[in-house]
C-alpha positions, 0 to 999 in steps of 0.5 A, spaced: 523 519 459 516 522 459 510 522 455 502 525 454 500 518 455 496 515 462 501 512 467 501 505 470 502 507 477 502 500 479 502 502 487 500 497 492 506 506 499 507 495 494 504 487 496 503 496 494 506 492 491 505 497 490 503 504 488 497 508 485 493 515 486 487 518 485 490 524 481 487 530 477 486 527 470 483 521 467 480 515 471 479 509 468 475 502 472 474 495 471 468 491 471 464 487 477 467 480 474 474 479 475 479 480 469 480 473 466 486 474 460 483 468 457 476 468 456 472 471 449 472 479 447 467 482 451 464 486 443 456 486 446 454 491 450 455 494 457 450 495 463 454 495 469 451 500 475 457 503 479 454 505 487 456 511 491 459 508 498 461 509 505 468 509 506 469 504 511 475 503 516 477 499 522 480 503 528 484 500 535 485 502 541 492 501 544 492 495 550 497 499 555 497 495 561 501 490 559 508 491 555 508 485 550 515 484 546 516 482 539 523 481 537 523 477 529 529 475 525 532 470 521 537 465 521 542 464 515 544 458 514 552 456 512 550 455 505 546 462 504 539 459 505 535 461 510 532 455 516 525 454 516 526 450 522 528 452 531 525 450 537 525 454 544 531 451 546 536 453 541 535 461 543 539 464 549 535 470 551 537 477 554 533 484 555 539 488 558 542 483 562 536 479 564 535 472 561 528 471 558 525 464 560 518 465 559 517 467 551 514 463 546 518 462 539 512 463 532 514 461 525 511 465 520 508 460 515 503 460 509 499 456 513 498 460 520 497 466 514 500 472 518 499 479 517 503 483 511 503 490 510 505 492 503 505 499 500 505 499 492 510 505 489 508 507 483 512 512 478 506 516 475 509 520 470 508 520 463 515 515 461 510 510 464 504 512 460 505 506 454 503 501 459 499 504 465 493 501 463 495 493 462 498 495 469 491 497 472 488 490 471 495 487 473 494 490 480 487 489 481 487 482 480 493 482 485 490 484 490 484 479 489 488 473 487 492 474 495 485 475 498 482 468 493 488 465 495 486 466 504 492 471 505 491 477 510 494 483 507 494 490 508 495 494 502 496 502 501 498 506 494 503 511 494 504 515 488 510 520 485 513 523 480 519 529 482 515 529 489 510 524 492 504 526 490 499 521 493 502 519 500 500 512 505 496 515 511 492 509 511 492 502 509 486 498 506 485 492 511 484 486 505 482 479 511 479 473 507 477 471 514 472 478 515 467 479 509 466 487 512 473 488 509 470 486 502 469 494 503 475 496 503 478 492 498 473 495 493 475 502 494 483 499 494 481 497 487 476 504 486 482 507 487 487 503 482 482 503 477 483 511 478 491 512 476 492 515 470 498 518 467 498 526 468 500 529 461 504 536 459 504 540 465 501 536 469 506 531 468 509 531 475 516 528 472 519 535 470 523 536 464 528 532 467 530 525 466 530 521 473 524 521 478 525 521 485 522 515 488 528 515 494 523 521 496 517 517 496 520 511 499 522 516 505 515 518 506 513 512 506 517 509 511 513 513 516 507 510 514 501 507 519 504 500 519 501 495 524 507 494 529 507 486 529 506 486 521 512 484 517 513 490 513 514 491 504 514 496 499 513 494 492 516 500 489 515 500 480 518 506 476 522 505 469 527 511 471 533 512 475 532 517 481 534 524 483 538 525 489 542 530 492 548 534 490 550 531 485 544 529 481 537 533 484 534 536 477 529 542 478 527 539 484 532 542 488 531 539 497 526 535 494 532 530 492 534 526 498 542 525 499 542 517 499 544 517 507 537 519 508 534 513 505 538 509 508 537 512 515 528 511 513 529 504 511 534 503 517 528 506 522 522 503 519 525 495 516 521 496 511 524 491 505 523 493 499 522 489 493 523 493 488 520 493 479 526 498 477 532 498 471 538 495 473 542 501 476 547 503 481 542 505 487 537 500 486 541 493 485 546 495 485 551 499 490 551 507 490 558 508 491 561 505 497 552 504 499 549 498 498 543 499 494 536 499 497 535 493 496 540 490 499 540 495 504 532 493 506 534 485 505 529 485 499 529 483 493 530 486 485 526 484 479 527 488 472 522 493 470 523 490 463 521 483 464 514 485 469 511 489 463 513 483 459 510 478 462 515 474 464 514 476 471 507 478 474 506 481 481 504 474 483 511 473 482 513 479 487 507 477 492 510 469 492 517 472 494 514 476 499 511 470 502 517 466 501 521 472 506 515 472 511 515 464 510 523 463 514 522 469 519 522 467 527 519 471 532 519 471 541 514 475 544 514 475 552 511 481 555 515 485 559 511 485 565 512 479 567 519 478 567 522 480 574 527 485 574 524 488 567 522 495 566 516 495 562 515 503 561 522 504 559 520 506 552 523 501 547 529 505 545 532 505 551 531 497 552 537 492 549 537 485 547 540 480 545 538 473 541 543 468 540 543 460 537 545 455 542 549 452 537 553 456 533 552 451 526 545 453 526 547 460 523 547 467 524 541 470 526 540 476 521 535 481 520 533 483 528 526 487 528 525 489 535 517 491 537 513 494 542 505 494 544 508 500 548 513 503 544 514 509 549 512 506 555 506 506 559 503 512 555 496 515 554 490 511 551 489 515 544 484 520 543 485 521 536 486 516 530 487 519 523 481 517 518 483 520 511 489 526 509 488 526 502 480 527 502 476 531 505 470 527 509 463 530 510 463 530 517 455 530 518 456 523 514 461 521 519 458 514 522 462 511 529 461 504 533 465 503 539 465 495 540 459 494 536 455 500 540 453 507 535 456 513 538 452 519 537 456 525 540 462 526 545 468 526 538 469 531 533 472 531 525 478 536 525 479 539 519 486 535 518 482 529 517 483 526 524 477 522 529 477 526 536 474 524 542 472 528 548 474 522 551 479 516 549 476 509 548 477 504 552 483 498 553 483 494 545 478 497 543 475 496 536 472 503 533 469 502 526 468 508 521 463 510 516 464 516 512 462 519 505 467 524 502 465 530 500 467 530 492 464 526 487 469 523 484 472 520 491 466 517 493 464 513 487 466 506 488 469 504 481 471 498 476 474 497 470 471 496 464 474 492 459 472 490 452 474 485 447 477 487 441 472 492 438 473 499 434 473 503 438 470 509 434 463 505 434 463 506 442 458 510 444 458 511 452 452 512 457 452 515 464 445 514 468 441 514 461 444 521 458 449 520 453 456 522 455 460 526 451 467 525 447 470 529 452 467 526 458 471 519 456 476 515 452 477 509 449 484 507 451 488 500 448 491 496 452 498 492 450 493 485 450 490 489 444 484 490 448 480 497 450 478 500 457 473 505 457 475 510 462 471 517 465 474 524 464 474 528 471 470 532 467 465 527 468 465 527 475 464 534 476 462 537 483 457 540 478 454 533 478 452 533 470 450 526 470 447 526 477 450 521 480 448 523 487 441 524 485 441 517 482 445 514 488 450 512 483 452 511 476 449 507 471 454 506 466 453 502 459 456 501 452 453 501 445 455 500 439 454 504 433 
């Protein structure tokens, strides 16, 4: 069902979980200090300065002289539950017919915190618009709490409505152990803060009634996801999907047949966690098809109980942890196992795993990966920066294992960093740029009052009084307000002259 209210897209393209947007309406943000549900109303005034800043982002070059193999999976145990528990010498290895001896066997635990890429899906459309701004608070403090807690996630938003509007092309790196990734979680945050529900004609629901979250979880599949990374999707919509023939609304090929959903999760093995009604499809079989749940060895959660407190996104992300927690991988590197091809690519290459002893379990949920998935291919030369923002290509600022490059690159006009020359062997390339459009280069936090009137709320903008149609007082379910900005407020035109001030002096009164 749609609304003209703000949508919670609580992205994540899914720890997102799971799935937000910089779309074309209202932006609201949350303050510096982190959101705590039990401290007193916040009814004085605020004075809170709201930077412009780099877009900051951490590149690799590939290592091609050696072909490094990861095969993960995951032993299911004769009551169901998954091992925790393996030694070398329980597994026979093949690759085509040739035993592998020289693996190693690494379990991922919460202690040795390995990487996770997660992308949040969010259904923005108006039917989501009653509780988007409790989500937005929901989801950054997700995102903080998983760094607080010393996990290393990597984390993008993917937003959709009858079409995916806001597309994965890169991840923001959230490392406890790295404090320049500080920068890329504020953005991350910036950038939920900046989900709203589209209203009227710019719902992108449609007059139809069901959404089309299968075509974002197909554009998703093809994400930028780390090749050794366990891979998740958070996807959180209120609406059942549309999908082809029998159920495509008015957006006709947009509506994917569940074939080729089921072919996406199958090539990317992305589990998928999904917030979402109990409905054919989702938890339950779609004809004679598992559901993408089942079909992604995920897990389901009832949308109803996510907004109503009875679950949280610390519950998602603790089960996530839990799944990465009883998965095994062997790695080996090709090169050194004699009789081994290492620059076949790795769809032409078999392999085998098996338990010594068969009581242990069976062996479920095999992921094969490659360092060189095509085999002995060219270092790269370009890598993509932004697809959804254009950059200013004279802020554009480059360091090549730790060495300032002047020249010798370009920035195409698809958002791609080219080089004249490719970078070296396992080479870090890290990327500093500025956006061209105001609103995308302001790094902004929600702003959360107490239980006030909001018509006593007077809002000023670098020391100019804003005007009401610049912005809005909005309650969330708590009872309390976010004070959110108008695009109009961020303007090209700059009418509160944030790049003259280097930012934004942001303050509420109270009449």
């Amino acid at each position: 069902m749609k609304s003209t209210r703000h949508l919670i897209t609580f992205f994540v393209a899914a720890m997102a979980m799971l799935t937000l947007t910089a779309c074309k309406s209202k932006m609201s943000f949350t303050p510096a200090p982190s959101i705590d549900n039990t401290a007193q109303d916040l009814t004085g005034e605020v004075n809170e300065f709201f930077k412009l800043s780099e877009s900051q982002q951490t590149l690799t070059q590939d290592s091609l002289d050696e072909n490094v193999t990861a095969i993960s999976f995951q032993v299911k145990k004769p009551d169901g539950s998954l091992l925790d528990s393996l030694n070398k010498n329980d597994l026979f290895v093949l690759e085509d017919i040739i035993p592998v001896n020289a693996f190693n066997l690494s379990k991922n635990t919460l202690e040795t915190k390995e990487v996770v890429d997660i992308a949040f899906i969010v259904d923005v459309t108006g039917s989501m618009s009653a509780t988007i701004e409790s989500a937005k608070v929901r989801l950054t403090n997700f995102v903080k709490k998983s760094r607080e807690a010393g996990y290393h996630t990597r984390m993008c938003l993917v937003t959709f409505g009858d079409y995916t509007i806001r597309r994965c092309d890169k991840f923001y790196d959230n490392n406890p152990s790295d404090p320049s990734t500080v920068a890329q979680v504020d953005e991350l945050i910036s950038e939920i803060t900046k989900l709203k529900a589209l209203k009227g004609s710019q719902d992108p629901g449609g007059k139809d009634l069901n959404e089309n979250p299968m075509r974002a979880l197909i554009d998703t599949a093809s994400a930028p996801w780390a090749t050794n990374n366990q891979r998740f999707a958070i996807l959180i919509t209120d609406d059942g999907f549309l999908y082809s023939p029998g159920n495509s609304g008015a957006v006709g090929a947009l509506a994917p047949q569940y074939a080729e959903v089921k072919s996406a999760l199958a090539a990317s093995k992305v589990k998928v966690f999904a917030a979402t009604p109990s409905l054919a499809g989702y938890d339950k079989n779609f004809g004679s098809e598992k559901g993408i749940v089942a079909l992604s060895q995920g897990e389901w959660f009832n949308f109803a109980d996510l907004m109503s407190g009875k679950i949280t996104l610390d519950t998602i992300l603790n089960r996530i942890l839990t799944n990465v927690n009883t998965t095994f991988t062997i790695t080996y590197v090709a090169d050194q196992i004699p009789g081994l091809n290492p620059s076949l690519e790795l769809a032409l290459r078999s392999f085998q795993v098996q338990l010594l002893n068969p009581s242990l379990g069976t062996i479920q949920n095999l992921q094969f990966n490659s360092s060189l998935p095509y085999g002995r291919a060219e270092y790269k030369k370009e890598f993509a920066l932004s697809l959804n923002k254009k950059i200013k290509k004279n802020s554009l600022k480059i360091l090549v294992d730790g060495v300032a490059v002047t020249k010798g690159f370009q920035l195409t006009n698809e958002g791609k960093l080219k080089f004249d020359k490719a970078p070296g062997k396992a080479s870090v390339i890290k990327v500093s740029y500025i956006y061209e459009k105001l609103q995308d280069s302001i790094i902004l936090k929600p702003i959360l009052l107490g239980q006030v009137d909001p018509r006593s709320v007077e809002v000023w903008l670098n020391g100019i009084k804003a005007k009401a149609s610049d912005y809005t007082v909005d309650r969330t379910m708590e009872g309390r307000y976010l004070v959110s900005l108008q695009d109009s407020a961020l303007a090209d035109s700059d009418p509160y002259k944030i790049f003259a001030n280097n930012g934004l002096q942001f303050e509420v009164k109270f009449r």
